[in-house]
C-alpha positions in Angstrom: 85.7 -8.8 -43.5 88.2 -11.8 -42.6 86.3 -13.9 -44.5 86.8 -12.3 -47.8 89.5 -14.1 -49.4 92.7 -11.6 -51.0 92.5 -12.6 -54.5 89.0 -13.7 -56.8 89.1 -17.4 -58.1 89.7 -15.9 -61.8 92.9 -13.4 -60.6 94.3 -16.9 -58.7 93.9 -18.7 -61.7 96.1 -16.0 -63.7 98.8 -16.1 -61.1 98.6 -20.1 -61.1 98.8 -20.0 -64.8 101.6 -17.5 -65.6 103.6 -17.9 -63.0 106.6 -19.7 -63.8 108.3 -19.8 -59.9 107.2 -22.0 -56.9 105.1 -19.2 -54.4 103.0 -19.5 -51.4 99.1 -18.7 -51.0 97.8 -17.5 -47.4 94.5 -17.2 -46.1 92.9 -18.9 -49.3 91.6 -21.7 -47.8 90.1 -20.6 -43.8 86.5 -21.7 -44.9 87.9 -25.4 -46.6 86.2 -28.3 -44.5 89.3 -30.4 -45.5 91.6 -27.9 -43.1 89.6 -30.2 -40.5 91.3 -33.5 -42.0 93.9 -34.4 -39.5 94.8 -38.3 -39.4 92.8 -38.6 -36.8 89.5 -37.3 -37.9 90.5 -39.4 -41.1 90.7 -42.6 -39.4 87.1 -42.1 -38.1 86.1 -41.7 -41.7 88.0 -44.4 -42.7 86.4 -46.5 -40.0 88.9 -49.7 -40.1 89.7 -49.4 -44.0 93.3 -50.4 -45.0 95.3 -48.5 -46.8 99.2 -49.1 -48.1 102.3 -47.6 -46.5 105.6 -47.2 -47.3 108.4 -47.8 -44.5 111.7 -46.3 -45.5 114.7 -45.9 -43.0 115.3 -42.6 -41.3 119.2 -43.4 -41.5 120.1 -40.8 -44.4 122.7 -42.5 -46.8 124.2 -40.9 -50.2 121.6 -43.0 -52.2 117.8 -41.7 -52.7 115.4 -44.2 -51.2 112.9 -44.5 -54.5 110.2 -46.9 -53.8 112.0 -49.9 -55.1 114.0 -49.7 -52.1 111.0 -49.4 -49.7 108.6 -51.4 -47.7 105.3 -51.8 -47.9 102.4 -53.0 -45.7 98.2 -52.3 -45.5 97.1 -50.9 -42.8 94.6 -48.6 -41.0 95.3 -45.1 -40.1 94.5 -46.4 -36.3 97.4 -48.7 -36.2 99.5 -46.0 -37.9 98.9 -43.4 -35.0 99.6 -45.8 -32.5 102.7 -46.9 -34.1 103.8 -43.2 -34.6 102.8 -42.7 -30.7 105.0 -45.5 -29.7 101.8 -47.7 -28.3 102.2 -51.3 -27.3 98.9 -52.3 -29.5 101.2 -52.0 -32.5 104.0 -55.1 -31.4 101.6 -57.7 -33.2 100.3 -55.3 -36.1 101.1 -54.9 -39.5 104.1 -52.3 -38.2 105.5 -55.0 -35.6 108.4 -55.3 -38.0 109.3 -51.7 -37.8 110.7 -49.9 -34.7 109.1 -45.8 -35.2 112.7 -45.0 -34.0 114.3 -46.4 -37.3 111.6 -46.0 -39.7 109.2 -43.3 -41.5 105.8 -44.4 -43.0 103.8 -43.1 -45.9 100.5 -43.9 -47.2 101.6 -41.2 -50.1 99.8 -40.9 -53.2 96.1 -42.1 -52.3 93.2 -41.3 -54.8 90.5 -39.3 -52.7 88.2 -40.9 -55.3 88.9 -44.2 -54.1 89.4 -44.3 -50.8 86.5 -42.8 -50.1 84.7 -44.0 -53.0 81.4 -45.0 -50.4 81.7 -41.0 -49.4 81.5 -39.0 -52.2 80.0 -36.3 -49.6 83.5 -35.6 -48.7 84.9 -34.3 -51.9 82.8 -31.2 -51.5 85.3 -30.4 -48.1 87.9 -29.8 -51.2 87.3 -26.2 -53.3 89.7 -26.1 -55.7 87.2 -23.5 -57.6 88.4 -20.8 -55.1 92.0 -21.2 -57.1 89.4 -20.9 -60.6 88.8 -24.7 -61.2 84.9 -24.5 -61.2 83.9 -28.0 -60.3 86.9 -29.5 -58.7 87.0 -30.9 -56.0 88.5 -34.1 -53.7 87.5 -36.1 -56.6 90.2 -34.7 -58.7 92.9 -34.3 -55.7 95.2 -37.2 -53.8 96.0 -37.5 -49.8 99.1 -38.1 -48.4 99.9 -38.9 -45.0 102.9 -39.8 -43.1 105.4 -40.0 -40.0 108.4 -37.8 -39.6 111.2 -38.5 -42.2 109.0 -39.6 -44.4 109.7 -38.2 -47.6 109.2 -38.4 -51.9 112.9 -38.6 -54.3 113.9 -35.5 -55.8 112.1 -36.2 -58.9 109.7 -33.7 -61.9 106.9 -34.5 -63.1 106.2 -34.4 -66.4 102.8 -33.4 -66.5 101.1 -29.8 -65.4 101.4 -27.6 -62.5 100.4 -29.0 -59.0 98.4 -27.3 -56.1 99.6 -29.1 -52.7 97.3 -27.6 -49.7 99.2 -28.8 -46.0 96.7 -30.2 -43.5 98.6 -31.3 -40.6 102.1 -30.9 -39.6 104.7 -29.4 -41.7 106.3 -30.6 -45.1 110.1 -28.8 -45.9 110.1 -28.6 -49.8 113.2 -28.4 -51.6 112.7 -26.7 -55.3 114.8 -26.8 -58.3 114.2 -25.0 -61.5 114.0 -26.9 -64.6 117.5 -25.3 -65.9 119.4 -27.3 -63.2 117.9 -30.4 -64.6 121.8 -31.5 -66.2 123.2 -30.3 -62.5 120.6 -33.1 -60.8 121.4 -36.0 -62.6 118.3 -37.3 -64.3 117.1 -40.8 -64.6 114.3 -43.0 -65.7 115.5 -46.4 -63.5 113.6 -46.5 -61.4 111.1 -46.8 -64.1 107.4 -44.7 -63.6 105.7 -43.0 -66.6 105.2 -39.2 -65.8 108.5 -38.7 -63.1 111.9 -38.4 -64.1 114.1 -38.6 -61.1 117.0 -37.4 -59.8 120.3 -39.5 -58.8 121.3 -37.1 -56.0 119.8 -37.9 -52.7 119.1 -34.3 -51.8 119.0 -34.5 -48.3 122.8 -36.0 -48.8 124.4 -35.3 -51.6 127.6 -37.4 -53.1 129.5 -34.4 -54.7 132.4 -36.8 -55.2 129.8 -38.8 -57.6 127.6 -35.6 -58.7 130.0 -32.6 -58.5 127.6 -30.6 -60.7 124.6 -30.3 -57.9 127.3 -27.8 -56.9 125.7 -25.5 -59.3 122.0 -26.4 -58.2 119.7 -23.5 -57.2 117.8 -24.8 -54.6 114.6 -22.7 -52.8 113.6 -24.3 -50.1 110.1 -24.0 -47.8 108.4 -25.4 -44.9 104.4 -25.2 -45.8 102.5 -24.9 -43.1 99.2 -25.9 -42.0 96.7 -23.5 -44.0 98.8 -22.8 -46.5 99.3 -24.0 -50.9 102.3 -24.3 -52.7 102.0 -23.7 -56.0 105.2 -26.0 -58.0 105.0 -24.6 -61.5 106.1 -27.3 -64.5 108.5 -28.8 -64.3 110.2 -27.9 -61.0 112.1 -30.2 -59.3 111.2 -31.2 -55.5 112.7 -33.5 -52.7 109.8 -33.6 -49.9 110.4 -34.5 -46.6 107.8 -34.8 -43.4 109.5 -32.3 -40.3 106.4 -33.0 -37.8 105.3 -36.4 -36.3 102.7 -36.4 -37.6 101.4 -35.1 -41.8 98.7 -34.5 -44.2 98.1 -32.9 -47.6 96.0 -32.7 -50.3 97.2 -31.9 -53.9 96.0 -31.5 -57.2 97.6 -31.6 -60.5 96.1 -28.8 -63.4 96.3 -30.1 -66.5 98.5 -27.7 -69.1 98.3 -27.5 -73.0 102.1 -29.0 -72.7 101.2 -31.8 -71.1 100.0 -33.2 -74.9 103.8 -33.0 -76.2 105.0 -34.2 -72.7 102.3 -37.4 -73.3 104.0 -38.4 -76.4 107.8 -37.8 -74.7 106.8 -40.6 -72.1 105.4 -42.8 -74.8 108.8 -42.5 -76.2 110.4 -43.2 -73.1 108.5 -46.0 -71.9 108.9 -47.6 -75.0 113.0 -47.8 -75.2 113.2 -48.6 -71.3 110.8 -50.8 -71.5 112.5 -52.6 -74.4 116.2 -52.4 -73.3 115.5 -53.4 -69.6 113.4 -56.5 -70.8 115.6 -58.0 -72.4 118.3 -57.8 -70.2 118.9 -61.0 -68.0 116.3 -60.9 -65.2 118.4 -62.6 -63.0 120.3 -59.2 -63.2 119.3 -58.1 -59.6 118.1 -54.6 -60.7 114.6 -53.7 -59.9 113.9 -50.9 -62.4 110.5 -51.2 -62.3 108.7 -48.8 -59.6 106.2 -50.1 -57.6 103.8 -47.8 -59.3 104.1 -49.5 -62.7 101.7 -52.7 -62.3 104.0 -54.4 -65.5 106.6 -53.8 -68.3 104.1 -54.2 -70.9 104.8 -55.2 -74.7 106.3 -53.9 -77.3 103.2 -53.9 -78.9 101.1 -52.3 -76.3 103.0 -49.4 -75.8 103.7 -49.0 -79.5 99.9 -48.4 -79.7 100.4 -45.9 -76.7 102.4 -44.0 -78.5 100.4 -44.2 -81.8 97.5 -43.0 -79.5 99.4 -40.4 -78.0 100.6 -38.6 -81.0 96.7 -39.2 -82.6 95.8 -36.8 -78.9 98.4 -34.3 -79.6 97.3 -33.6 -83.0 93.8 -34.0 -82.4 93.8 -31.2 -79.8 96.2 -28.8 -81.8 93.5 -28.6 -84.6 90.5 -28.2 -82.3 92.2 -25.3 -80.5 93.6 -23.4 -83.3 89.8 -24.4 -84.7 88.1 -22.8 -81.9 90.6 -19.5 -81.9 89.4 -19.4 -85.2 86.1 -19.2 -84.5 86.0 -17.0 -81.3 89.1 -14.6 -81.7 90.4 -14.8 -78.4 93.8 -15.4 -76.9 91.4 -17.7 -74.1 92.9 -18.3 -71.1 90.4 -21.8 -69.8 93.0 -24.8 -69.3 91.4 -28.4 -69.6 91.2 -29.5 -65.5 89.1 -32.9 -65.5 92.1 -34.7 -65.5 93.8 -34.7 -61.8 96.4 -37.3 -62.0 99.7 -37.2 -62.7 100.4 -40.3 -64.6 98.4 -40.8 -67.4 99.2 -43.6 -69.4 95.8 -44.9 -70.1 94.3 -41.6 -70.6 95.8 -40.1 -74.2 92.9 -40.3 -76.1 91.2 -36.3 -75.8 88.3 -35.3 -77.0 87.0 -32.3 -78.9 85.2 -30.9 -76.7 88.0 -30.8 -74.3 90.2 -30.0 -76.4 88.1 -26.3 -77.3 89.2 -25.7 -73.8 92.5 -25.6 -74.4 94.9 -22.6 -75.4 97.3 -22.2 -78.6 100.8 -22.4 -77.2 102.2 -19.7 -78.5 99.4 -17.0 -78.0 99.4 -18.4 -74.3 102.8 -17.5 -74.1 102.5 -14.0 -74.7 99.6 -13.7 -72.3 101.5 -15.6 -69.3 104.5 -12.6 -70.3 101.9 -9.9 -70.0 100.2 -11.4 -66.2 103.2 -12.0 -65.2 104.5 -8.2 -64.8 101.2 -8.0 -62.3 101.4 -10.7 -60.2 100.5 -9.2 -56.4 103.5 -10.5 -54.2 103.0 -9.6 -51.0 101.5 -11.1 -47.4 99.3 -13.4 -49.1 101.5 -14.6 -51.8 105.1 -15.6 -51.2 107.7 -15.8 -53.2 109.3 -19.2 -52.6 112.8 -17.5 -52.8 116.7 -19.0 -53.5 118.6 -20.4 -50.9 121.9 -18.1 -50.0 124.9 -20.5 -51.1 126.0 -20.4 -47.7 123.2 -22.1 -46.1 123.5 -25.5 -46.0 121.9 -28.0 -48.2 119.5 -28.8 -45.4 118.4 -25.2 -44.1 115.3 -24.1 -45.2 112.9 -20.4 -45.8 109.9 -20.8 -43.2 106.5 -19.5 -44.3 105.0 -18.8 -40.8 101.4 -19.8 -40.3 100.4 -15.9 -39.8 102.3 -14.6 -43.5 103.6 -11.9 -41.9 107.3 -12.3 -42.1 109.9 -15.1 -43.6 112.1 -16.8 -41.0 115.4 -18.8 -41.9 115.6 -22.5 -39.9 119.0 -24.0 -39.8 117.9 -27.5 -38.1 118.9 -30.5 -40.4 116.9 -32.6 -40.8 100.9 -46.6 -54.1 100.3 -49.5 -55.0 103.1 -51.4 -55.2 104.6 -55.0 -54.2 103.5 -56.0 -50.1 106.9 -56.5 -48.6 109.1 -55.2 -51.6 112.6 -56.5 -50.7 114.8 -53.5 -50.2 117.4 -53.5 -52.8 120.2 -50.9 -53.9 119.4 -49.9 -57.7 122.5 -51.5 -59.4 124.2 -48.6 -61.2 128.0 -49.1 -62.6 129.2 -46.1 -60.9 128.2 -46.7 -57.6 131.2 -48.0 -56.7 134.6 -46.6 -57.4 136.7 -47.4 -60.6 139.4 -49.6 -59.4 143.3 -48.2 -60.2 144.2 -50.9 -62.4 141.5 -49.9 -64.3 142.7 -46.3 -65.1 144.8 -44.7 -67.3 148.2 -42.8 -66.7 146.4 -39.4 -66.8 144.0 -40.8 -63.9 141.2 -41.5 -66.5 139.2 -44.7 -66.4 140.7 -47.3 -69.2 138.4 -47.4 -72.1 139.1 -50.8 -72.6 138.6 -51.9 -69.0 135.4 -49.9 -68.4 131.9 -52.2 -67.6 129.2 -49.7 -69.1 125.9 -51.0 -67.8 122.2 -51.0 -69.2 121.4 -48.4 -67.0 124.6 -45.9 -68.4 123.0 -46.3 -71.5 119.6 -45.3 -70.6 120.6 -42.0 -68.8 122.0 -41.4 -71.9 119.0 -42.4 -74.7 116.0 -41.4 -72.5 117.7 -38.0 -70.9 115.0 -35.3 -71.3 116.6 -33.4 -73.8 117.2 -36.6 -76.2 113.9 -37.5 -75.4 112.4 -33.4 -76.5 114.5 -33.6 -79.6 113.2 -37.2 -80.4 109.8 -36.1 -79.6 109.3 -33.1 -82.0 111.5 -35.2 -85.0 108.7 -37.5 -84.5 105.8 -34.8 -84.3 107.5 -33.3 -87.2 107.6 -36.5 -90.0 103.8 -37.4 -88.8 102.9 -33.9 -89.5 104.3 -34.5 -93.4 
C-alpha cells in the first residue's frame, strides 16, 4: 500500500550507519505531522514568541560571512513573513533596518526543546524511530528557518552523522568529503567548539588565495520538501536557502568517534582559547562566534579536557566490557544526545556507554552493510559534480524520486546587533612588492605572520588527531 514505507526502521539504521557518502531518502516521512510545519503554521504555534535571526547580505563577496560578520535581531516569525513579503507593517519592526532586497534572514539553529518548551505535544509530529532511533523525537532535533540567500559557512562538524528532513522550500547543499579537507582551507577563527570551518567562501571562491579548492570534489543537491539528507561524518557542507521562503528539521546521531573527537575539541579550545586571549583585545579581530557565550579560563577548560579524556576511557572499558559479556559485534549507537556541540556534556555514563560499539569490530560490520545498501528510487546517491559544471550548479532530487535533473542557475544565540566585521587574517590582503624576494617569494624578514597564521597551523585537524591520540596514549600508561 502507499503507506508502507520502502525500508524497515532497523534496515534505515544500517544504511545510516555504514554508509560513508551523503544520499537521499524518499517517501520516508509521508505520515510525519512535522511535513505540516511551514512558517506559517509555525507562527501560529509560536503565537507572538521571539526568536533570534541572523541578517547577512545577499551581495556574494570572496569572504564567507561566519556569524561574526552577521546581524542579529529577535523577532516573531509574523514579522519575518511580512518582511520576506515586502509588507509595509515591517518599516517600524525589528527588520526596519534591513531592506528584503539586500538581506537574507535566519533564525538557524533553534532547539525544538526550547522553543516550544510550553508544547511538548509537538515533539511527537518528529519520528526519528522510522530511521531506527526508538524514542526520538523533536526533543532531540533543531528548526531552522529562513529567507532566500540565507545560508550556513562551509564548515564540518565534528561530532556524528546528521539527519536534515526539508519542510518548506528548497535548501541547495554543497558536500565535500573529508579527504579535501587540506583543499578547503580549515580554520578554527572564528572560534565554536564542534565546527571547523572553511576559509573558502564556496559560493565564491578566491582561487588566487586558495588555488587548492581546485582539487575539491564537490556533490551538490537541492532537498526538497519531503525528503532527508543523510551528511555522513565528517562531510563538509556550505548550505544556502534557493526558495523565499525555508524550513528544516535535523538531527545529529551520536557515533562511538565522537568520544576521541570530544577530547580533540578540548584540545583545541584550550590553545585558541589561550593564544587569542592574550593577544591585545584592542586587536579588532572578533574570533569568538556568537555561539560561544565566553572564552573561558585556563582552568575551566583544563578541567574539560581532564573530563573529556575521564569519558573516553570510561566508555572504551564499558563497551569492550559488555562485548565481553554478550559476544556480539552490536550494532545500537548511543542517540540521547541531539546536539552538536557538546562542551558541557563529556561526562558518559555506563549505562550508555553499554550501548556503544567497539571501533574496530564496527568497522568491519559497516564494510560488510555496505556492499548491500539498496540504491535506487528511494535512496539517492548524492553524486560528484562533473568538473565542468560550475561551482554553483547543482544535482536536483525532484520531489517524485523518479529521475535526477542538472540546474545550472547560480545562485543562535549570539550578540543583538553584532557589528559586522571582516575577520582580520594577514593574507587577506596582498603582499606588497617591496616585500618580496627576487624569485617573487615574500621576504622572510619582511613578512607580518599573525595570531591567526599560527593557529591554522597548531589547531589544523590533523595536528590536532596526532595531538589527541599522543595524549590518549601517555594517559593510557
Amino acid at each position: 500500500g502507499e503507506d508502507v514505507k520502502p525500508f524497515t526502521p532497523e534496515k534505515t539504521k544500517e544504511i545510516v550507519m555504514s554508509l560513508q557518502q551523503p544520499a537521499v531518502f524518499c517517501n520516508m516521512v509521508g505520515d510525519w505531522p512535522a511535513l505540516h510545519w511551514n512558517a506559517k503554521y509555525l507562527s501560529a504555534v509560536l503565537d507572538g514568541k521571539t526568536i533570534q535571526f541572523r541578517l547577512g547580505l545577499k551581495t556574494v563577496d570572496l569572504v564567507p560571512q561566519f556569524e561574526t560578520r552577521c546581524n542579529y535581531v529577535k523577532a516573531t516569525l509574523e514579522e519575518f513573513l511580512a518582511w520576506s513579503c515586502g509588507q509595509p507593517s515591517c518599516l517600524s519592526g525589528p527588520f526596519s533596518c534591513y531592506e528584503y532586497s539586500r538581506y537574507w534572514a535566519y533564525a538557524d539553529y533553534k532547539y525544538i526543546a526550547r522553543i516550544f518548551e510550553d508544547k511538548p505535544e509537538i515533539f511527537q509530529d518528529i519520528r526519528w524511530s522510522d530511521f531506527g532511533f526508538p524514542g526520538r523525537s523533536g526533543k532531540e532535533s533543531t528548526l531552522w528557518i529562513g529567507s532566500e540567500g540565507a545560508n550556513t559557512p562551509c564548515h564540518l562538524d565534528s561530532y556524528g552523522c546528521n539527519l536534515v528532513l526539508q519542510v518548506q522550500g528548497r535548501k541547495r547543499w554543497h558536500l565535500f568529503p573529508p579527504g579535501d579537507t587540506s583543499f578547503l582551507y580549515p580554520t578554527r577563527i572564528p572560534y565554536e567548539e564542534s565546527s571547523i570551518f572553511s576559509k573558502v567562501n564556496i559560493a565564491n571562491p578566491d582561487l588566487k588565495r586558495f588555488p587548492e579548492f581546485r582539487n575539491t570534489t564537490a556533490h551538490v543537491v537541492t532537498l526538497s520538501p519531503g525528503q532527508v539528507l543523510l551528511v555522513p561524518r565528517h562531510w563538509w557542507h556550505y548550505v544556502e536557502s534557493i526558495d523565499p521562503i525555508t524550513v528544516s528539521i535535523n538531527s545529529w546521531i551520536e557515533l562511538d568517534a565522537d568520544h576521541e573527537a570530544r577530547v580533540e575539541e578540548a584540545i583545541t579550545r584550550m590553545l585558541v582559547c589561550a593564544i587569542k586571549s592574550a593577544e591585545n583585545p584592542g586587536a579588532g579581530d572578533v574570533w569568538l562566534n556568537p555561539t560561544e557565550v565566553e572564552a573561558t579560563s585556563h582552568e575551566i577548560n583544563l578541567q574539560y579536557l581532564n573530563k573529556a579524556v575521564s569519558a573516553y576511557f570510561k566508555c572504551q572499558k564499558a563497551s569492550v566490557s559488555e562485548q565481553a559479556c554478550s559476544g556480539s559485534t552490536g550494532t545500537e549507537q548511543r542517540t540521547s544526545a541531539s546536539r552538536k556541540r557538546k562542551k558541557g556534556e563529556v561526562g558518559c555514563e555506563p549505562e550508555g556507554c553499554r550501548l556503544l560499539t567497539h571501533e574496530f569490530g564496527f568497522s568491519s560490520f559497516k564494510a560488510e552493510k555496505l556492499q548491500k545498501i539498496p540504491f535506487g528510487p528511494h535512496l539517492i546517491k548524492v553524486l560528484p559534480q562533473p568538473q565542468e559544471t560550475s561551482s554553483m550548479g547543482a544535482v536536483a532530487v525532484e520531489s517524485d524520486s523518479r529521475d535526477l535533473l542538472h540546474e545550472n542557475e547560480g545562485g543562535h544565540f549570539g550578540k543583538l546587533h553584532c557589528t559586522r566585521k571582516q575577520l582580520v587574517m594577514s593574507n587577506d590582503c596582498e603582499t606588497p612588492a617591496h616585500q618580496m624576494d627576487s624569485d617573487g617569494s615574500p621576504n622572510a624578514s619582511q613578512t607580518a605572520l599573525s595570531t591567526n597564521d599560527l593557529l591554522d597551523c597548531l589547531v589544523n585537524p590533523h595536528v590536532i588527531n596526532l595531538v589527541a591520540r599522543l595524549l590518549l596514549e601517555r594517559t593510557r600508561v
